[in-house]
N, C-alpha and C positions, 0 to 999 in steps of 0.2 A: 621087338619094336625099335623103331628109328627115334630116338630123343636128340633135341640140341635143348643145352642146356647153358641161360645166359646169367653172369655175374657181371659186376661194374668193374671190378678192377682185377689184376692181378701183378703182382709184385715179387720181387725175391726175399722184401722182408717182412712177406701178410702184414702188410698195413693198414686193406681194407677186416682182414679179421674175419671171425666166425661167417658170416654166409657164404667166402671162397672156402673153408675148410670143411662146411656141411656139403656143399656142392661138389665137390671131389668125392668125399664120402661115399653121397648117394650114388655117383659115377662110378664108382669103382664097386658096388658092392651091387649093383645094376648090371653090371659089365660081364659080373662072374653067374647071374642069372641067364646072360645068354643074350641081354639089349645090347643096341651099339649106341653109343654115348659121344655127343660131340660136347665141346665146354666151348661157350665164346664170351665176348666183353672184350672188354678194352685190358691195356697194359701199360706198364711205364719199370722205369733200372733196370730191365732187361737188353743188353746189346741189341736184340734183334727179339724179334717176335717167338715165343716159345713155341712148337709146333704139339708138343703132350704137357698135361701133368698127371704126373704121376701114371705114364701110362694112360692115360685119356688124352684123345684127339682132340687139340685144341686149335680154334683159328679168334687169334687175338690181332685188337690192332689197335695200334697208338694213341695213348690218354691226351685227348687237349682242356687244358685250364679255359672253359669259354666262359664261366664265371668267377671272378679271383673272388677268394674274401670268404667265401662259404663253404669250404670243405669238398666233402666228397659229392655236393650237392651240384656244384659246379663245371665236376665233369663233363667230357662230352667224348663221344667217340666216332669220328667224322665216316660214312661209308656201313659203318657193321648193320644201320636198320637195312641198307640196302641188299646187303648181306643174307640177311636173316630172312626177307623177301623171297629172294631167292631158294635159299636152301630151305625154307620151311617147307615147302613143296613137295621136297624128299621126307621128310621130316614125318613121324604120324604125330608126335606131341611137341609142345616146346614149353619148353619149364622157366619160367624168369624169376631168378630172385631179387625181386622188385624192392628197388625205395625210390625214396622221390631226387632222379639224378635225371640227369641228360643220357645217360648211356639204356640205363632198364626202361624207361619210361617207354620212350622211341624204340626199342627195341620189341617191347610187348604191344605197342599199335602197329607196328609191321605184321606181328603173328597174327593181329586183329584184322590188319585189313588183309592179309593172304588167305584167310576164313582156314585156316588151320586150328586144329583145338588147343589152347595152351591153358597149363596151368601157374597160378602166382603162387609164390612163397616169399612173406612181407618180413619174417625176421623180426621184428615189433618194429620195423624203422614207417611205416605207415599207421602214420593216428593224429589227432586233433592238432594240430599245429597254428602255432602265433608267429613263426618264420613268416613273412611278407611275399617269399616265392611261395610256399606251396599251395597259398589259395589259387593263383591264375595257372600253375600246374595241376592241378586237384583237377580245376572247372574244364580247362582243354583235352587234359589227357587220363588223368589215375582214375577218375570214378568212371571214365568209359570201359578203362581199361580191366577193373574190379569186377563191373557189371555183369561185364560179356567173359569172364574167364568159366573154363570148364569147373575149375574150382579155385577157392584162395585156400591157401594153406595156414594155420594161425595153430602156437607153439601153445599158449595160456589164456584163460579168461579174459585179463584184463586186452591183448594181442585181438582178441574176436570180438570184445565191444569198443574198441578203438576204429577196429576195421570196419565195423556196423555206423558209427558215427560219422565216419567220410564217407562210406559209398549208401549206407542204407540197410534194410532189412533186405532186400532182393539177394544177395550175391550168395555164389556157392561156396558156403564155407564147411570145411573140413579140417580137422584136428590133424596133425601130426608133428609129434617128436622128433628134436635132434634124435641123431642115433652118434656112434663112438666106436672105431676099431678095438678089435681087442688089444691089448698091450701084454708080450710077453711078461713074466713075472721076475723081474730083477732082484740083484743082491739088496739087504738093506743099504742106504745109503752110508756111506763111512762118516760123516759130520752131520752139525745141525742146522740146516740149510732151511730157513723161511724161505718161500718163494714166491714172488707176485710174475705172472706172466701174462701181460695182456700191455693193449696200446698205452701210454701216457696220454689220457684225454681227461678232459675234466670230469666227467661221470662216473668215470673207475678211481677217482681221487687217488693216485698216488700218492701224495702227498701225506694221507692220512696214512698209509703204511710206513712211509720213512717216521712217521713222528710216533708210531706205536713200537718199529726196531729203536727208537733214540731212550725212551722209554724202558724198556726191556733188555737194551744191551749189556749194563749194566748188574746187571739179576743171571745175567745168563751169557758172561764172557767166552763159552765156547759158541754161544751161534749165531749165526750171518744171518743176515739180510741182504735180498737180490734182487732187485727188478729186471723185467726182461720186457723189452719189446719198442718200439719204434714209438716217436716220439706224434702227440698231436697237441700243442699248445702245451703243456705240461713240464715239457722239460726242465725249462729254465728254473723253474720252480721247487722240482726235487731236486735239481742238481745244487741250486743251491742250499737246499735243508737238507743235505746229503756232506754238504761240508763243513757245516754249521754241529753237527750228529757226532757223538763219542762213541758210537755202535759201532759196530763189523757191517757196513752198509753200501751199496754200491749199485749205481745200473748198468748194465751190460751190454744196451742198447737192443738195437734190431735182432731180431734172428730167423734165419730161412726156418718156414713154416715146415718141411721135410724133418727138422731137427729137434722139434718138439720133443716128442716121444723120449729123446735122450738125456735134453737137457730137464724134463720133471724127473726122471729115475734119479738124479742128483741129489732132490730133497727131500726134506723130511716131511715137509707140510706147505700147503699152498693157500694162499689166502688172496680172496679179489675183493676188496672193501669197496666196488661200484655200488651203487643205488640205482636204483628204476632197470636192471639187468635184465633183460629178457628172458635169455637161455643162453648163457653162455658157454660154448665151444669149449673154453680153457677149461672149466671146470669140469667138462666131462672125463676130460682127457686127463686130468689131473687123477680125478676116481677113477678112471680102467687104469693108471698106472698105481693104483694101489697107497694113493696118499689123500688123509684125511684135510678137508677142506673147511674153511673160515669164509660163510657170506654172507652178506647181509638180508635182513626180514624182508625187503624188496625185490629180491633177486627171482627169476622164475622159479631155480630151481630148488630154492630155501623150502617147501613145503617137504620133497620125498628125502633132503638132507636128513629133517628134524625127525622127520617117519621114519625113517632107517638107522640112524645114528652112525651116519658115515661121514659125519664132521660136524660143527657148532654153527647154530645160525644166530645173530646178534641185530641190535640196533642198528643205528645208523653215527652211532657217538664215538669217537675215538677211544672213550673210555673201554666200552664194550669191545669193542675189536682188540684191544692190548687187552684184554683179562684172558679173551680166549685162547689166544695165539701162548699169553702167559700159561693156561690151564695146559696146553700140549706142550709146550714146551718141558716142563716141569712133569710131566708123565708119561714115558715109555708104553705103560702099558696101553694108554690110552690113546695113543699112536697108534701103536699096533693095531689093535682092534676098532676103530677108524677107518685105516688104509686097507684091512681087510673088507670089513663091509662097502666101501666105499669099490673095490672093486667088484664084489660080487653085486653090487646093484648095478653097474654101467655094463656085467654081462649081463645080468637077468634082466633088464628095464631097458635098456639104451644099445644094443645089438643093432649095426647094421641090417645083417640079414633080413632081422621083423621090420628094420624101415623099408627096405628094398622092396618086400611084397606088399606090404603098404604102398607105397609109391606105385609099385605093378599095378593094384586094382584100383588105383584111382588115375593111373594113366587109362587105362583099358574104359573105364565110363566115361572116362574124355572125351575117348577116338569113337565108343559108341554113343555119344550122344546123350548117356545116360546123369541125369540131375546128381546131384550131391543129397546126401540124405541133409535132413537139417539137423545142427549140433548140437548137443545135450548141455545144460546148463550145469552138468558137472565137475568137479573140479578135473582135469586129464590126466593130475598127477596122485590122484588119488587110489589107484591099483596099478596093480602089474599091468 
């Protein structure tokens, strides 16, 4: 099959995060089934237009700010619905990982009006919203768009009765999983390396990590504290409870999404103290590299953590997050056997290849026409 497959941004320092890292993913894990896979969206810090990632054909073009003030909600990508018009043509499916932006929006009414079959994958960034845009965006474009898709794709429960709240009980909804390359199997790490790696946005609270290493440094003068990753309104904030901090604590800033994989083998244990998390990318990645995880009881994927015992799931209290991070800290062994299971559940459970075919037969009832079965009111993460 011919796939084009569209995200809102792409960057050299994943800024937009987990939906360009699932969408490669599936492209590449698509790719080795024998599909040909195109990536599009928009771009920006890149000199010039990337033409692949990672080995997938990509046709990016220029991010414009048409709304300041609102994030990634304001993007806009001038040309690519035109684009997408065009090439969908060639095209037997098109995949948009939809939220409420100028770039997927426009981009999934082009696949709409070329009467190409596409499917959405919402990430949980489409649900009930008090933003002021997404009502007269809702009304012109996303519940046409919801409507009429061959299927939506929705990660957790609460993701498929959000998704049912904006478009309705009509729409084609279907379950599917992140999935998580496998990660070869590294040396232990030489130190004791806490690690937060995700945006600086107010919902992954950084903050609350620097104030649980300030906490704990002391108790535990061999191990660091590190944040990784590009800044969204946060910064100012750690940086300064970061200098303020008598811990080993520090952030590190941005870092090209390619270098993941290296820069978790570093540590010991990875902790993302976000609330209302969907399904977070990092923490997959974190588990197929073989390190026990710290997240909170809102997170998606806090339920098969707790089922498995491949890290600690806590409150939402600073208190709770410093006990945990305290209890591994303080146990070797309990690291270990952690970061073990934690990788054997992101092979056994989170395998590209089982998304790949997944994706396969839910492209293939796209291109034939066929309905979505309707989704089981059970929890997804409940079995293998």
């Amino acid at each position: 099959m011919r796939i084009l497959s569209i995200v809102t941004l792409v960057s050299p320092t994943g800024e937009y995060g987990g939906p360009v890292r699932v969408a490669v993913n599936q492209a590449r894990a698509l790719t080795e089934l024998g599909h040909d896979v195109t990536i599009a969206g928009s771009f920006r810090g890149f000199p010039e237009a990337p033409k692949a990632l990672e080995g997938i054909p990509a046709h990016l073009v220029p991010a414009r700010t048409l709304l300041p003030g609102v994030g990634f909600a304001g993007l806009a990508a001038p040309g690519l619905s035109r684009w997408v018009r065009s090439a969908a043509r060639s095209a037997d499916v098109v995949h948009v990982h939809l939220a409420r932006d100028l770039v997927t929006v426009p981009a999934a009414m082009a696949a709409r009006r070329a009467k190409i079959p596409y499917v959405l994958q919402t990430h949980g960034m489409i649900d009930p919203s008090r933003n002021p845009l997404a009502r007269p965006l809702d009304a012109v474009a996303t519940r046409r768009v919801l409507r009429d898709a061959a299927a939506v794709l929705y990660l957790t429960p609460v993701e498929r009765a959000g998704l049912r709240a904006v478009a309705g009980d009509g729409i084609a909804l279907s379950e599917l999983r992140n999935g998580v390359p496998s990660a070869a199997e590294a040396a232990p790490p030489q130190g004791l390396e806490v690690l937060y790696l995700a945006r600086l946005a107010p919902r992954k609270r950084p903050e609350t990590f620097v104030a649980a290493a300030d906490t704990l440094g002391a108790e535990f003068p061999k191990a660091t504290f590190r944040l990784v990753g590009p800044d969204e309104g946060r910064a100012e904030e750690v940086s300064r409870r970061i200098r303020e901090s008598a811990a080993d604590v520090a952030w590190e800033g941005a870092l090209d999404p390619d270098r993941t994989g290296e820069r978790l083998s570093r540590a010991a244990i990875y902790v993302l103290p976000a609330v209302d998390e969907p399904y977070p990318m990092s923490v997959l990645e974190a588990m197929a590299a073989g390190l026990p995880v710290v997240v909170t009881d809102t997170c998606g994927l806090a339920p098969i953590i707790a089922e498995t015992g491949c890290g600690i799931v806590v409150d939402d209290s600073i208190e709770a997050l410093t006990a945990a991070i305290r209890r591994l800290l303080a146990d070797p062994a309990l690291r270990a056997d952690q970061g073990r299971r934690a990788r054997e559940v992101a092979r056994e459970r989170f395998s590209m290849q089982a998304i790949a075919h997944d994706l396969q037969a839910i492209y293939r009832r796209a291109v034939d026409g066929q309905p979505e079965a309707a989704p089981q009111d059970a929890d997804p993460l409940s079995s293998p």
